[in-house]
C-alpha positions as CSV (number, residue, x, y, z in Angstrom):
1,X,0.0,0.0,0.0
2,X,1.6,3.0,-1.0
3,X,0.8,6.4,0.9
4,X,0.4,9.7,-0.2
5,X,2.9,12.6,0.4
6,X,1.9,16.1,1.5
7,X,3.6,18.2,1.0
8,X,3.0,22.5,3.0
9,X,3.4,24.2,5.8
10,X,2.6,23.3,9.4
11,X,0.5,25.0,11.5
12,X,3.2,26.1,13.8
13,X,5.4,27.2,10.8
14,X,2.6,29.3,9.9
15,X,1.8,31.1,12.9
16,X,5.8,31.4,13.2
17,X,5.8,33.4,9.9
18,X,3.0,36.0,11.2
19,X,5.0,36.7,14.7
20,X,7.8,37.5,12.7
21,X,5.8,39.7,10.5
22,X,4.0,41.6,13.1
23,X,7.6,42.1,15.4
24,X,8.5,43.7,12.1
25,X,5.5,46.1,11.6
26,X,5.7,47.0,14.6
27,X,9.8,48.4,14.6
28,X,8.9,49.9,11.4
29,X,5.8,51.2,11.6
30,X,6.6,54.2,14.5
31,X,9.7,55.2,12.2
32,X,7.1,55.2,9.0
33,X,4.9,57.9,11.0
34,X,8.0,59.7,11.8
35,X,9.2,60.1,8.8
36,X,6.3,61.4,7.6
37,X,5.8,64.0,9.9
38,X,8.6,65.3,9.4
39,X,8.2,65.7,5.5
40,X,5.0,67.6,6.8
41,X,7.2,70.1,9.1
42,X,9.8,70.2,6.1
43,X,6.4,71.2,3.4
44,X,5.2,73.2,6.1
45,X,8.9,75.3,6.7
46,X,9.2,75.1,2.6
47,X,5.5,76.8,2.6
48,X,6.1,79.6,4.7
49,X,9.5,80.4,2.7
50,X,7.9,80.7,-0.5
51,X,5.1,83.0,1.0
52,X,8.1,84.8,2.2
53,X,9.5,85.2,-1.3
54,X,5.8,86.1,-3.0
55,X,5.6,88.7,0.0
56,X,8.8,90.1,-0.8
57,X,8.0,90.1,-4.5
58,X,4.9,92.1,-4.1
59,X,6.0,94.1,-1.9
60,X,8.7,95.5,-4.4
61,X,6.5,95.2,-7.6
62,X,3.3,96.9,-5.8
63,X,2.8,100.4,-6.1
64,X,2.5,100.9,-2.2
65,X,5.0,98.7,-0.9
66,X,3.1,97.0,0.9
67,X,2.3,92.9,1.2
68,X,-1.2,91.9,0.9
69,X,-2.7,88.6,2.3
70,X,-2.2,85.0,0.9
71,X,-5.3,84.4,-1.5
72,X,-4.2,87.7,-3.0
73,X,-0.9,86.4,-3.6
74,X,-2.4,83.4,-5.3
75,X,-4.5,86.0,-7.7
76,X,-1.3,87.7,-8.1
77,X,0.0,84.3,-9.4
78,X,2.9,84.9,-7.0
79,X,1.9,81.0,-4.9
80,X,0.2,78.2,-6.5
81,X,-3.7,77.8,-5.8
82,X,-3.2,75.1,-3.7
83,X,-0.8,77.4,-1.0
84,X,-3.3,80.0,-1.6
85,X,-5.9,78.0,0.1
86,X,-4.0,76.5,3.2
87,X,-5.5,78.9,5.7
88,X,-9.0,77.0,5.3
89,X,-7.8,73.5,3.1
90,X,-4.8,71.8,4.7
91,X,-1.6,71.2,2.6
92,X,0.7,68.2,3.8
93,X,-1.0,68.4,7.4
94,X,-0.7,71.8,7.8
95,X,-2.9,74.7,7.9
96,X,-1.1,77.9,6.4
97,X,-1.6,81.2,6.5
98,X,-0.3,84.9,5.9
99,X,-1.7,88.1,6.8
100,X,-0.7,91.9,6.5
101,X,-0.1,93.7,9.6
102,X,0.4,97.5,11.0
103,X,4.2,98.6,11.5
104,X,4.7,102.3,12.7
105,X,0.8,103.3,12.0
106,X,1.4,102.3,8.2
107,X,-1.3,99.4,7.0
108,X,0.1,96.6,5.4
109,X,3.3,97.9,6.3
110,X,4.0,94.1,7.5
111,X,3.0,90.8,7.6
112,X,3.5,87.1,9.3
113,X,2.8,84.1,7.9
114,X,2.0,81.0,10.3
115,X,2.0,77.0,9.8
116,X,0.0,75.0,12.3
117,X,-0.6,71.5,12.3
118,X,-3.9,69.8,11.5
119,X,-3.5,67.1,14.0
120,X,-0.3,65.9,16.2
121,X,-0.3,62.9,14.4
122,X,0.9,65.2,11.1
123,X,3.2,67.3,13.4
124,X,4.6,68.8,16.2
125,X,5.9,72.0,15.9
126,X,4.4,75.2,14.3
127,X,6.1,77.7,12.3
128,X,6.1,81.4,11.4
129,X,8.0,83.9,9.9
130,X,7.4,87.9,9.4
131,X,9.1,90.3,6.6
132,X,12.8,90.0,8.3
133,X,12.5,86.5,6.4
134,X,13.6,84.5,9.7
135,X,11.3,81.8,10.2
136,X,10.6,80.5,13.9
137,X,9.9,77.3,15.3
138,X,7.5,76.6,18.1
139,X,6.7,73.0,20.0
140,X,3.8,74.7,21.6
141,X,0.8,75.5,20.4
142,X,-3.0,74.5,20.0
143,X,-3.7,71.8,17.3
144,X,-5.3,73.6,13.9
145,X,-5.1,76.5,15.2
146,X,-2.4,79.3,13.4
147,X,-1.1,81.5,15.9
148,X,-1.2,85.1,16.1
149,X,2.7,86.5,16.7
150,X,5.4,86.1,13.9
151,X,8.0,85.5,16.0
152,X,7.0,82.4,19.0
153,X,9.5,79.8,19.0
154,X,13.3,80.0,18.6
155,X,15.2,80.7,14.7
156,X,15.2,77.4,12.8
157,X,18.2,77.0,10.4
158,X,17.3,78.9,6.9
């Protein structure tokens, strides 16, 4: 009588196989959620440098000298539409946005620009920056919420 072979995995093999898997998601997946929130601070640090640059632009090319706020530098076609819209529409995790402010009694004599994240989970520091072009890093703050001074945190490496 001859029997027949078969041939597969065990169940021990198996479940083997998924605990190694799992120990392995679970190293990698904290560093996966890292890494990504950093490339939402390093949009988010990117965005506020370019509004920096548009500001700078329309401040030299306008007639007052002023800077304006950010959907009118997205009209001006200074920032893409999608920047344009971060105050209200998140980009990369992080609501953005730039407004004119009184220096010396003159109107739009200034401005800051802010980047908050939309969560903690899509980062953890905020960022601003004013018309000296330094831009700030904070670890405090309140969640999707932009804050109101240009200058909270400490100078991050431009």
């Amino acid at each position: 009588m001859q029997t027949k072979r078969q041939e597969g995995f065990s169940l021990i093999e198996l479940l083997i196989v998924v605990a190694i898997i799992g120990i392995i998601a679970a190293i990698a997946i904290p560093n996966l959620l890292a890494s990504r929130r950093a490339a939402n601070e390093a949009s988010a640090v990117s965005s506020v440098r370019t509004i920096g640059t548009a500001q700078a632009t329309y401040s030299s090319t306008s007639n007052g000298g002023g800077y304006t706020s950010l959907a009118n530098l997205a009209t001006a076609g200074l920032i893409d539409g999608t920047l344009g819209a971060a105050a209200t529409t998140a980009k990369s995790g992080y609501l953005v946005n730039s407004l004119t402010r009184t220096v010396g009694g003159n109107a739009s004599a200034g401005y800051f620009t802010n980047a908050a994240p939309v969560t903690a989970s899509t980062g953890t520091r905020w960022f601003s920056s004013d018309e000296s072009g330094i831009i700030y890093g904070a670890t405090t703050g309140t969640v999707n919420s932009v804050p109101a001074t240009s200058s909270s945190g400490s100078a991050i490496g431009n």
